[in-house]
C-alpha positions in Angstrom: -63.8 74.7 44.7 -61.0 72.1 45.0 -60.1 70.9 48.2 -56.8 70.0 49.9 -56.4 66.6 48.6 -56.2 68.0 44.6 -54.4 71.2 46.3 -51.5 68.6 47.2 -51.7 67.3 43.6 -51.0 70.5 42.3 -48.5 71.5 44.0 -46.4 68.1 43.8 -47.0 68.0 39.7 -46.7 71.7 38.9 -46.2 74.0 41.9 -43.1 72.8 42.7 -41.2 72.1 39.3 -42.3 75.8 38.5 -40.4 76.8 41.9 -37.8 74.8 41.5 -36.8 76.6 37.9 -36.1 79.3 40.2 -34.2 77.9 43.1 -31.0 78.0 41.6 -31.3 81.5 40.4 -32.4 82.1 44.0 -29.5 80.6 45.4 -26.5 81.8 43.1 -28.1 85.2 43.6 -28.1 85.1 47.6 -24.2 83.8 47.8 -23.1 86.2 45.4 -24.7 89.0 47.1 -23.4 88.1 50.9 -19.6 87.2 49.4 -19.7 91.1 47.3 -21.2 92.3 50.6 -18.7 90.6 53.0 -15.7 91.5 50.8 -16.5 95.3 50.3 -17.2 96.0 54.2 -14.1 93.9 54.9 -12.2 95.9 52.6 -13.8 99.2 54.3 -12.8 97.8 57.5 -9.1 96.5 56.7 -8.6 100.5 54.6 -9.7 102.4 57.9 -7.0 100.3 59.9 -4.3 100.9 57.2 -4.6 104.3 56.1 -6.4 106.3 59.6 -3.0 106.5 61.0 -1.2 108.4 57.7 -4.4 110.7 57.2 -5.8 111.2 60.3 -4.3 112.6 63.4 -5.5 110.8 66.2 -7.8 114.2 67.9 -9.3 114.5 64.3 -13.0 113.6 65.2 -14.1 114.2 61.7 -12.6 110.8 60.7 -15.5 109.0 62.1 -18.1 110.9 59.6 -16.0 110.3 57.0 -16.2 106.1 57.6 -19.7 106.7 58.4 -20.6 108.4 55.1 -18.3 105.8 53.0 -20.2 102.5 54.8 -23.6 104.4 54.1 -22.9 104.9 50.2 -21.9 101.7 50.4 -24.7 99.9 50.5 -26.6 101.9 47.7 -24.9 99.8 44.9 -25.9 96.4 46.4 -30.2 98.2 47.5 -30.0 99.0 43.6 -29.1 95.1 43.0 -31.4 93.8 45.0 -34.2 95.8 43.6 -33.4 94.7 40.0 -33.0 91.2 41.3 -36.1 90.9 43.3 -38.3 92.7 40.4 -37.2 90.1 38.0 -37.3 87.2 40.0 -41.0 88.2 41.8 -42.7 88.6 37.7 -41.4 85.3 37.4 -42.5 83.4 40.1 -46.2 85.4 40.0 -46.3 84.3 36.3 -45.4 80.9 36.7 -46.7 80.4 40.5 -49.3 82.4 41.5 -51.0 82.7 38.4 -51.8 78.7 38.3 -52.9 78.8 41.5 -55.3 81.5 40.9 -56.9 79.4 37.9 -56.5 76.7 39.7 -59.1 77.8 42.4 -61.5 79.1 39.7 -60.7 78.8 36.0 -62.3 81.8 35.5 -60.4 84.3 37.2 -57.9 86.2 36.0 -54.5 87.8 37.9 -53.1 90.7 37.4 -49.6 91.1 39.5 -49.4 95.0 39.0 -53.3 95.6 38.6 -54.8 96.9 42.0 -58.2 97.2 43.7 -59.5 100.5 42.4 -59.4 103.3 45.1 -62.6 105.1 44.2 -64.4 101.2 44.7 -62.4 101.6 47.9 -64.1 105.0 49.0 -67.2 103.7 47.9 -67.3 101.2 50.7 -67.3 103.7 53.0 -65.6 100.7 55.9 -62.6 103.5 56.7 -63.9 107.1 57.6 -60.2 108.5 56.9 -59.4 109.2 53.3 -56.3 107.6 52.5 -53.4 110.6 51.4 -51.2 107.3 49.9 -53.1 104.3 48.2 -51.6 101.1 46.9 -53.2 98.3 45.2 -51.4 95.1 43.7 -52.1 91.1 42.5 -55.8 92.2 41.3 -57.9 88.6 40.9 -61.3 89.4 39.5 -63.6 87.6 36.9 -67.1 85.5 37.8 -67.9 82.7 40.5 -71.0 81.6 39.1 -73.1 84.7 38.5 -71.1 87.1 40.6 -68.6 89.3 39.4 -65.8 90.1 42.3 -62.8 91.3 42.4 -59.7 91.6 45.2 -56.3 92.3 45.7 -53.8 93.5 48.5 -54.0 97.4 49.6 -52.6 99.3 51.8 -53.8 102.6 52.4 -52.0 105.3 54.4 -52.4 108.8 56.0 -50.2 111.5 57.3 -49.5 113.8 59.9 -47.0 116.9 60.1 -45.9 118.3 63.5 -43.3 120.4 65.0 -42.5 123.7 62.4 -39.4 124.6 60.7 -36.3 122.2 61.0 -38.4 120.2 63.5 -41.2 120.1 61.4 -41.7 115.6 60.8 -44.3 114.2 58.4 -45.2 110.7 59.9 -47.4 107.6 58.1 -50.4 105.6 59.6 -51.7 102.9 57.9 -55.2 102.8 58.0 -55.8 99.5 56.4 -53.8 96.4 55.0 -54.4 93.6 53.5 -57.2 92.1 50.9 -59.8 94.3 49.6 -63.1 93.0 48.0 -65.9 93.8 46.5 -68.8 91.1 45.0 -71.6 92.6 42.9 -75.2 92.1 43.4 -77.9 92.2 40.5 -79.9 95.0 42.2 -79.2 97.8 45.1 -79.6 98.0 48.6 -82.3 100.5 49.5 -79.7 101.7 52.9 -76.2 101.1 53.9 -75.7 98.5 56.4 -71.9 98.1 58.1 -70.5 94.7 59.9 -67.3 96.2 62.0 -65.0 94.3 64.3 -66.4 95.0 68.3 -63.6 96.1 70.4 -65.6 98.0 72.7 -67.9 95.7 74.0 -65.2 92.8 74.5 -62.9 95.5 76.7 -65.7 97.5 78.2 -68.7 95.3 78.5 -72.2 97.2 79.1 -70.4 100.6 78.5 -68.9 99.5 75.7 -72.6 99.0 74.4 -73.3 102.2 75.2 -70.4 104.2 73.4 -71.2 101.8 70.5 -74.7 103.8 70.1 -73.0 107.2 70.1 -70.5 105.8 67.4 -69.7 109.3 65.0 -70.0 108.9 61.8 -71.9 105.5 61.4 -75.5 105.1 61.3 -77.6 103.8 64.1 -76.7 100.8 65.9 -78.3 97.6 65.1 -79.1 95.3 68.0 -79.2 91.5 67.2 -80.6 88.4 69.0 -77.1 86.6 68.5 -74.6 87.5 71.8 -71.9 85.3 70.1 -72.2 87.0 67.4 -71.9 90.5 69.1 -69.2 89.3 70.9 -67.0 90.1 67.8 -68.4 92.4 65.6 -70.6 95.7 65.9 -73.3 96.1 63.3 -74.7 99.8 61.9 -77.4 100.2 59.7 -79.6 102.8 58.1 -82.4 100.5 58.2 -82.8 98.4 60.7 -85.4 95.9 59.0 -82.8 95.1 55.8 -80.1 95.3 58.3 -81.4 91.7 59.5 -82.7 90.9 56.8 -79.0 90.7 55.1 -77.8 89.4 58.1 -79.5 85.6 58.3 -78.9 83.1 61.4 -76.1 81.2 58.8 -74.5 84.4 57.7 -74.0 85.2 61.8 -72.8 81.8 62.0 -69.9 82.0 59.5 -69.1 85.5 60.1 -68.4 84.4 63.8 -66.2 81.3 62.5 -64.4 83.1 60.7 -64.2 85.9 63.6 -62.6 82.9 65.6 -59.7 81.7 63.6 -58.5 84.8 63.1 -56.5 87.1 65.6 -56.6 90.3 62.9 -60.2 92.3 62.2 -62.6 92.3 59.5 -64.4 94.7 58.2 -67.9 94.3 55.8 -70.2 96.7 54.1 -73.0 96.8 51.8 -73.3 99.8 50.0 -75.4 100.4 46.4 -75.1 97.3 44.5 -72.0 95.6 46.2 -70.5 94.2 49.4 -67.3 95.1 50.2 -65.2 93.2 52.3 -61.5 94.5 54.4 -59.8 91.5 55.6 -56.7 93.0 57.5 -53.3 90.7 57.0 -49.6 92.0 57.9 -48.3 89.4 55.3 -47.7 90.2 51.6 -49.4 86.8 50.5 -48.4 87.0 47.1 -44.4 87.7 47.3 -41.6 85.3 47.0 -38.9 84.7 49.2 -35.4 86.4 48.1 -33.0 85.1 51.0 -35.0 82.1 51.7 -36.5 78.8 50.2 -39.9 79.5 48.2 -39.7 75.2 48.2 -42.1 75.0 51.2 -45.7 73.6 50.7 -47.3 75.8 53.7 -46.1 78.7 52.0 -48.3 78.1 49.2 -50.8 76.6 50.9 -51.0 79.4 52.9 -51.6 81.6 49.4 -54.3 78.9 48.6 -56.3 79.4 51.8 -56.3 83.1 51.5 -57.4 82.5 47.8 -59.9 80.4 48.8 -61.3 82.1 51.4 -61.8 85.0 49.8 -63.3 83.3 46.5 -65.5 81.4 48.7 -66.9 84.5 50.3 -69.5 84.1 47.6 -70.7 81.3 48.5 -70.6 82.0 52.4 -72.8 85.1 51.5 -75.2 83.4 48.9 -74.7 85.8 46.2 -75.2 82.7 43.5 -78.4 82.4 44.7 -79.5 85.8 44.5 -81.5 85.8 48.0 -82.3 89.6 47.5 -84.2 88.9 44.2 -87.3 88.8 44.5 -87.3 89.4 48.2 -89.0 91.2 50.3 -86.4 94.3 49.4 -87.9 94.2 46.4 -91.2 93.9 47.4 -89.9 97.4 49.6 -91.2 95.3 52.6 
């Protein structure tokens, strides 16, 4: 893992000539898009004062509609030129961008801009109780750190309601989850399913918050460690209680917590089979570049690198390169 030092290297010798390359396509696009937009509303604007009087008579309410419906197909021409702008522009920059940083923070990943975190591996980890009705995945990473095969990318999973009937009847979306979506493998199963989930309840509701936490529907029983700052963000469930703190050691706690800190959005763990999946919730679309902005700003990236990073060195934080469990005492069934 590099640090920030050689991510500043990077960025001034090869990040930023690759972004460059594209600032002046970024540009000429942006000030020919406002001017064609500027000129065809004031056109709109300048025809409705010439030509209302001839056409319309002045108790003629329908005239409004009529501007309405013209300043509405309007703007489909210049949505169909952003699209084909932004679709272009994005390969590029995740190509040239994105892709060296992902090497750059292990040589031995690959990217994949429109490859996506499978949804059955998201099922599997069993973190959201509500099957998702829409799923999308995008900017898979996967390949080895060390002995561990992971792999991630952003997801955002969805669900719907329908209410009212007839005309009135309204279909409306709730996301259940986005952000990055992981999974690392491990070279044998857990024996039970153990669940890490962010604590709400106890951090608004105190001792009854610990209570509803035991009659939690759906999860497994509630697993009570000797860590309160721990339990002061997350809630942990587990079929077993014995592996339960078994998987969670004293420096696993530790980082979970750190981690717990800097953040003001959840995480969710599990470990389920062979594999621990890992939800970390972010609003942002890391990976995409700015169309009516500068992409020429370091934190930007940076900010990229960090998730990258983070993520990548999940490994580590959980010790899957050292294979704790083989050999342990879940082998041993104790």
């Amino acid at each position: 893992m590099e640090n920030i030092k050689s991510f500043d290297e990077l960025y001034e010798t090869v990040l930023v000539h690759e972004i460059e390359k594209q600032e002046e396509q970024r540009k000429s696009f942006k000030k020919r898009f406002l001017i064609i937009l500027f000129a065809t509303y004031s056109l709109i604007i300048l025809s409705a004062f010439i030509f209302d009087p001839i056409f319309f008579p002045k108790e003629d309410q329908g005239r409004v509609m009529i501007y309405v419906w013209v300043a509405i197909l309007s703007i489909l021409p210049f949505v169909f030129f952003f699209r084909r702008f932004s679709k272009s522009f994005t390969k590029v920059y995740k190509d040239n961008v994105i892709q060296k940083l992902v090497h750059f923070v292990d040589n031995d990943l690959s990217y994949n801009a429109v490859g996506g975190f499978p949804k059955s591996q998201y099922l599997r980890s069993e973190l959201f109780n509500r099957t998702p009705d829409k799923y999308k995945a995008e900017d898979l990473v996967e390949g080895k750190v060390g002995q561990t095969h992971i792999c991630f990318s952003e997801v955002k999973s969805e669900y719907k309601t329908k209410s009212g009937s007839g005309k009135d009847r309204k279909t409306e979306w709730h996301t259940i989850f986005e952000g990055i979506f992981f999974e690392a493998d491990f070279n044998k199963d857990f024996s039970t399913k153990t669940f890490i989930l962010p604590d709400y309840l106890e951090r608004t509701l105190g001792f009854l918050g610990k209570k509803l936490q035991s009659f939690n529907v759906g999860r497994p029983p509630l697993v009570k460690l000797e860590d309160p700052e721990f339990e002061k963000y997350f809630v942990v469930y587990g079929e077993d209680q014995v592996e339960a703190r078994y998987i969670l050691s004293t420096s696993l706690m530790k980082r979970l917590t750190d981690f717990a800190k800097k953040r003001k959005l959840p995480v969710y763990i599990s470990f389920v089979g062979n594999s621990v999946f890992i939800a970390i919730y972010e609003i942002k679309n890391l990976f995409e570049p700015r169309i009516f902005r500068t992409n020429l700003n370091k934190e930007l990236i940076l900010e990229y690198y960090n998730m990258l990073e983070l993520v990548i060195g999940l490994v580590e934080d959980l010790n899957l390169n050292n294979r704790i469990w083989a050999g342990s005492k879940m082998e041993s069934g104790t």
